[in-house]
C-alpha positions in Angstrom: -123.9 51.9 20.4 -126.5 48.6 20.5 -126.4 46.4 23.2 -127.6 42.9 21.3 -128.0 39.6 23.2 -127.6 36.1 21.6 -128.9 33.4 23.6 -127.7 29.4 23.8 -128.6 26.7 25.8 -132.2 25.9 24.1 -133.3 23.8 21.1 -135.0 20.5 20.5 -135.9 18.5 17.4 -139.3 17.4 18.7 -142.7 19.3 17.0 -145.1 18.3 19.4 -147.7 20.5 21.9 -145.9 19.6 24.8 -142.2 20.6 23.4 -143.0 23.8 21.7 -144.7 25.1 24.8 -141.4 24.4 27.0 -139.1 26.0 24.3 -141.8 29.0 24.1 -141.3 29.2 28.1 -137.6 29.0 27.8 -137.3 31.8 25.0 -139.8 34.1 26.7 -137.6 33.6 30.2 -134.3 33.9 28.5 -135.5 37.5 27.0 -136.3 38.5 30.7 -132.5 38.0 31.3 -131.7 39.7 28.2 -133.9 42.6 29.2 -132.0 42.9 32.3 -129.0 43.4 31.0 -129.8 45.8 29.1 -130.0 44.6 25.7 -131.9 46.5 22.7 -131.9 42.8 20.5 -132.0 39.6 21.3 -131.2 36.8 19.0 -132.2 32.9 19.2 -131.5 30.1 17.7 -132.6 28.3 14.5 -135.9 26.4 15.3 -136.0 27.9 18.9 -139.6 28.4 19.6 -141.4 25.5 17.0 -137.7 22.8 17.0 -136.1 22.0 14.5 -137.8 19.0 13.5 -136.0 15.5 12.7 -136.2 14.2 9.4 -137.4 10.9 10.4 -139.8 11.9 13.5 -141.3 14.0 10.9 -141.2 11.7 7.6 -144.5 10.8 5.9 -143.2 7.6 6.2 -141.4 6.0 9.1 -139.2 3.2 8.0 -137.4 6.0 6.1 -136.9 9.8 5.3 -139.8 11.0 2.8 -141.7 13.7 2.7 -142.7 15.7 6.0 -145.7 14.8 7.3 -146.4 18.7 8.2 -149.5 17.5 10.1 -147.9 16.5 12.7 -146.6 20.0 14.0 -149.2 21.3 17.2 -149.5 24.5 14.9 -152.2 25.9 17.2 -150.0 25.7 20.1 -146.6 27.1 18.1 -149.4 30.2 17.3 -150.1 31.0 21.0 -146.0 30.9 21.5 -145.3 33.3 19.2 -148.5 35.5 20.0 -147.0 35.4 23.9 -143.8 36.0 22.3 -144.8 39.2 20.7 -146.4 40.3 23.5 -143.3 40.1 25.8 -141.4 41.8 23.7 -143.6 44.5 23.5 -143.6 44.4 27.5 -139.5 44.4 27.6 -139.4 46.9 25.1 -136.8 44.1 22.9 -136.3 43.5 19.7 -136.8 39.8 19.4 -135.3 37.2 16.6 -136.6 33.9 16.9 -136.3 30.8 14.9 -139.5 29.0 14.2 -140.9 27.1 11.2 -143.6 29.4 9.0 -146.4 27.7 7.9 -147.5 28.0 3.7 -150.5 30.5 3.4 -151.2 28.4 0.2 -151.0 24.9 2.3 -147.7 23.6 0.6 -144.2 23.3 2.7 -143.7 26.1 5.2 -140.5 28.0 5.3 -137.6 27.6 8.1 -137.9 31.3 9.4 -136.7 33.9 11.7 -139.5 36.2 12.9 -138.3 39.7 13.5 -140.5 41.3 16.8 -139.7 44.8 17.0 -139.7 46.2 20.5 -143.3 47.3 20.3 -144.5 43.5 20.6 -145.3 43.7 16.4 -144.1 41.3 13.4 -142.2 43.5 11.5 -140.7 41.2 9.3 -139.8 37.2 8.9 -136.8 36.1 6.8 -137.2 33.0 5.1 -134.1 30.7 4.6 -132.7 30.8 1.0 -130.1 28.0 0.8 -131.5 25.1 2.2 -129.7 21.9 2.2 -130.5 18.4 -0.1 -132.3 16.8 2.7 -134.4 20.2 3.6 -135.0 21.2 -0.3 -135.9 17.3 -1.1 -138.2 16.1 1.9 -139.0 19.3 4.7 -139.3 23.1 3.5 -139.8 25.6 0.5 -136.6 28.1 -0.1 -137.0 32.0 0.5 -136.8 34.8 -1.9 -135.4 37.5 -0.3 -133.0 39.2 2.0 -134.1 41.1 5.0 -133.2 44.1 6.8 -134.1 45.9 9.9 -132.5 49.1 11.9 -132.3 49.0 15.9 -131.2 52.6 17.1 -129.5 53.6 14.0 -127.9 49.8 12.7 -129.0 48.2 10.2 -129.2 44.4 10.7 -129.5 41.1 8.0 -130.6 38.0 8.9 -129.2 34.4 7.6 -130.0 30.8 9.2 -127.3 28.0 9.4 -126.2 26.5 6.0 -126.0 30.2 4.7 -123.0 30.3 7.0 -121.2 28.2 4.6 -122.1 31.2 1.8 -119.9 34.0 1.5 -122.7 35.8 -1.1 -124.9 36.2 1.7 -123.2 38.3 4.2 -121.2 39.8 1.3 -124.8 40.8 -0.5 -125.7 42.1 3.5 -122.7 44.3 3.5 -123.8 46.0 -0.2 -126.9 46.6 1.5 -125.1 48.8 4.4 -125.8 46.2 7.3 -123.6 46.7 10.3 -124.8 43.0 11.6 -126.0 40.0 10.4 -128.1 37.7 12.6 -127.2 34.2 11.9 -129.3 31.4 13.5 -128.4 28.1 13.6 -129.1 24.4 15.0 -125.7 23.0 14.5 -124.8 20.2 17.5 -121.7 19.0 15.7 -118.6 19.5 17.5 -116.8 19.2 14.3 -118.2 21.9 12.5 -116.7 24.6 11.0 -119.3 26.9 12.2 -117.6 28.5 14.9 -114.8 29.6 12.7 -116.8 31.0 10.1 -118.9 33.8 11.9 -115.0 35.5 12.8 -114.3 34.5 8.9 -117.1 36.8 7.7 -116.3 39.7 10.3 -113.1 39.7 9.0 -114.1 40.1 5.3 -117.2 42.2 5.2 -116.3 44.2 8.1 -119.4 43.6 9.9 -120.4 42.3 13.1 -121.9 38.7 13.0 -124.0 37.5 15.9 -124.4 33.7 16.0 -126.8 31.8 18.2 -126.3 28.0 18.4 -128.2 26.0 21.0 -124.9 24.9 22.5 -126.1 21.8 24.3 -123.7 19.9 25.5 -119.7 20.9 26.0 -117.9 20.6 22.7 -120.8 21.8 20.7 -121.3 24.9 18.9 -121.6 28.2 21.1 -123.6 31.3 20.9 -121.2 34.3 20.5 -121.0 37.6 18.7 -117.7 38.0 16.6 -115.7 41.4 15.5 -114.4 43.0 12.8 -111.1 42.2 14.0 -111.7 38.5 14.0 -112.4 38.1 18.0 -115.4 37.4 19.8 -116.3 40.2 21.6 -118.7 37.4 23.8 -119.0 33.5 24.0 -121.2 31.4 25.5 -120.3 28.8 28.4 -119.4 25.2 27.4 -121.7 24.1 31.0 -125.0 23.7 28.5 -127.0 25.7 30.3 -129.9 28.5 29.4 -127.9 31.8 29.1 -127.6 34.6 26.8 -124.3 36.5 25.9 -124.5 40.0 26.1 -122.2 42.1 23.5 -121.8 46.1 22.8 -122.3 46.9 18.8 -119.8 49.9 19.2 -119.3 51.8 15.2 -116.6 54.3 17.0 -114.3 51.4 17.8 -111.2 51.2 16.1 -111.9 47.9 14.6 -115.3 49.2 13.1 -114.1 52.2 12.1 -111.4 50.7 9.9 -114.0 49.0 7.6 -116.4 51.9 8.0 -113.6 54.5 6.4 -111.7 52.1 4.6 -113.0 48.5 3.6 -116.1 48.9 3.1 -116.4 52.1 1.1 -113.5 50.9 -1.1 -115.4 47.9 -2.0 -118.4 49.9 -2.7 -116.1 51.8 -5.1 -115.2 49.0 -7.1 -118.9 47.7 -6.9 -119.5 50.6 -8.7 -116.8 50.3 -11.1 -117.7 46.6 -12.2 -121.4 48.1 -13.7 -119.2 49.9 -16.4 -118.7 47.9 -19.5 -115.2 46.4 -19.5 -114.4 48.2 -22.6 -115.0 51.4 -21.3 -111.7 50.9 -18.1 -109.9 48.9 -20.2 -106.3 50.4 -19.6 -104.2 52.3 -22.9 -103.3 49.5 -25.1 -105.3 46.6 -23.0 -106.1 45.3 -26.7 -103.1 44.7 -27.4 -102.5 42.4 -24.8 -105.3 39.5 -24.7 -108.4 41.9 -23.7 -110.1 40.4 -25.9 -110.8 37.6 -23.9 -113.4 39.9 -22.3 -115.0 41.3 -24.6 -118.7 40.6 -25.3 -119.2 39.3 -21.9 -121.7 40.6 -19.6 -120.6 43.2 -16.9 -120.2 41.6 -13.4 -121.9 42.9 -10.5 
């Protein structure tokens, strides 16, 4: 069992010294009350320590949305918060997700990231979001490249950052990978959304946990939660907008795991398996005759 903690009640879409040093503050503070409760994993929002910068504060050009003047972000400062970051976690012996944009090593658009801190204060790992939407591919960040994994006491966890909720391929590529979890970030404030629906969607389906942290704001906004196999939420957080974190229990001998442990999950891998073979080759006794050959010549699925 892994005791993972999702926090809420942070988040801001401003980029400048003075901002990312409160929302470093906040997320260092809201992983002492993780620590406390005795979470292995804490999990924060999209953009939690560096915001989630607005397309217009950050446009090249300010009459309207353009390209991101990247300049504009107090870099040095959004450094020193994840360098204290690490450290803490180190000290609280936590592994730490955090949302924070990723600057380009080769000086063109940095990535929209979550930085993976294992519980010896050290970088391990930094997934970079895949699916971005029109306004982020056209005017704010470059796309990632890969999935990432991590194991906490035995689980395996994936990570995936708002939009991606609206992609089943993600967290059903996670589950072929033998996750348990997957960590999904976000900076939704629309009370509208669907996004609250779709985390107990994708539990349901895959079998997995999903942990979602939202910065839950203001009531009637999106809230931090961690949903179950089963399609519940095992925690919430509070509609009052305040700084919390939610603590849930990752549990693989309860009933509702163990069902897609013994049965979902290895029964999809099964069939996984079974779509590499050429369609020729499990075609039933006379499937010929009767319009297989609609199939033929096209590429196995996987």
């Amino acid at each position: 069992m892994v005791r993972i903690a999702v926090a809420q009640g942070l988040g801001t879409q401003r980029f400048d010294a003075a901002s990312i040093a409160a929302q470093g503050r906040e997320v260092r503070e809201l992983m002492r009350v993780a620590a406390a409760g005795s979470a292995r994993l804490v999990l924060f929002t999209e953009g939690a320590l560096s915001g989630y910068p607005h397309k217009r504060l950050i446009s090249s050009d300010r009459a309207q949305v353009a390209d991101a003047d990247w300049a504009l972000v107090a870099w040095d400062v959004l450094a020193r918060e994840l360098e204290l970051t690490a450290q803490l976690a180190g000290e609280l012996e936590l592994w730490t997700v955090v949302g924070s944009v990723h600057p380009s090593s080769e000086g063109g658009r940095p990535s929209n990231s979550l930085h993976v801190i294992s519980d010896a204060g050290v970088i391990v790992d930094r997934y970079d979001k895949r699916y971005l939407s029109t306004t982020e591919s056209s005017f704010l960040y470059a796309a990632g490249t890969r999935p990432t994994t991590f194991e906490v006491e035995g689980l395996r966890f994936g990570c995936a950052l708002c939009i991606e909720a609206g992609l089943p391929e993600v967290f059903i590529e996670y589950e072929a990978m033998g996750a348990d979890c997957v960590l999904l970030a976000s900076y939704s404030t629309d009370p509208d959304s669907l996004d609250e629906q779709r985390p107990l969607a994708h539990a349901l389906l895959t079998q997995m946990w999903i942990a979602f942290a939202a910065p839950g704001l203001e009531p009637g906004h999106p809230r931090s939660g961690v949903a179950s196999a089963d399609a519940r939420w095992l925690a919430r957080g509070a509609e009052d907008g305040a700084p919390q974190v939610v603590l849930a229990d990752l549990d693989p001998s309860h009933e509702a795991a163990q069902t897609g442990y013994r049965y979902g999950r290895p029964w999809r891998a099964r069939h996984r398996a079974a779509s590499a073979v050429a369609p020729d080759s499990v075609c039933p006794p006379g499937a010929e005759h009767r319009g297989a050959h609609r199939s033929r010549g096209r590429p196995a699925e996987h």
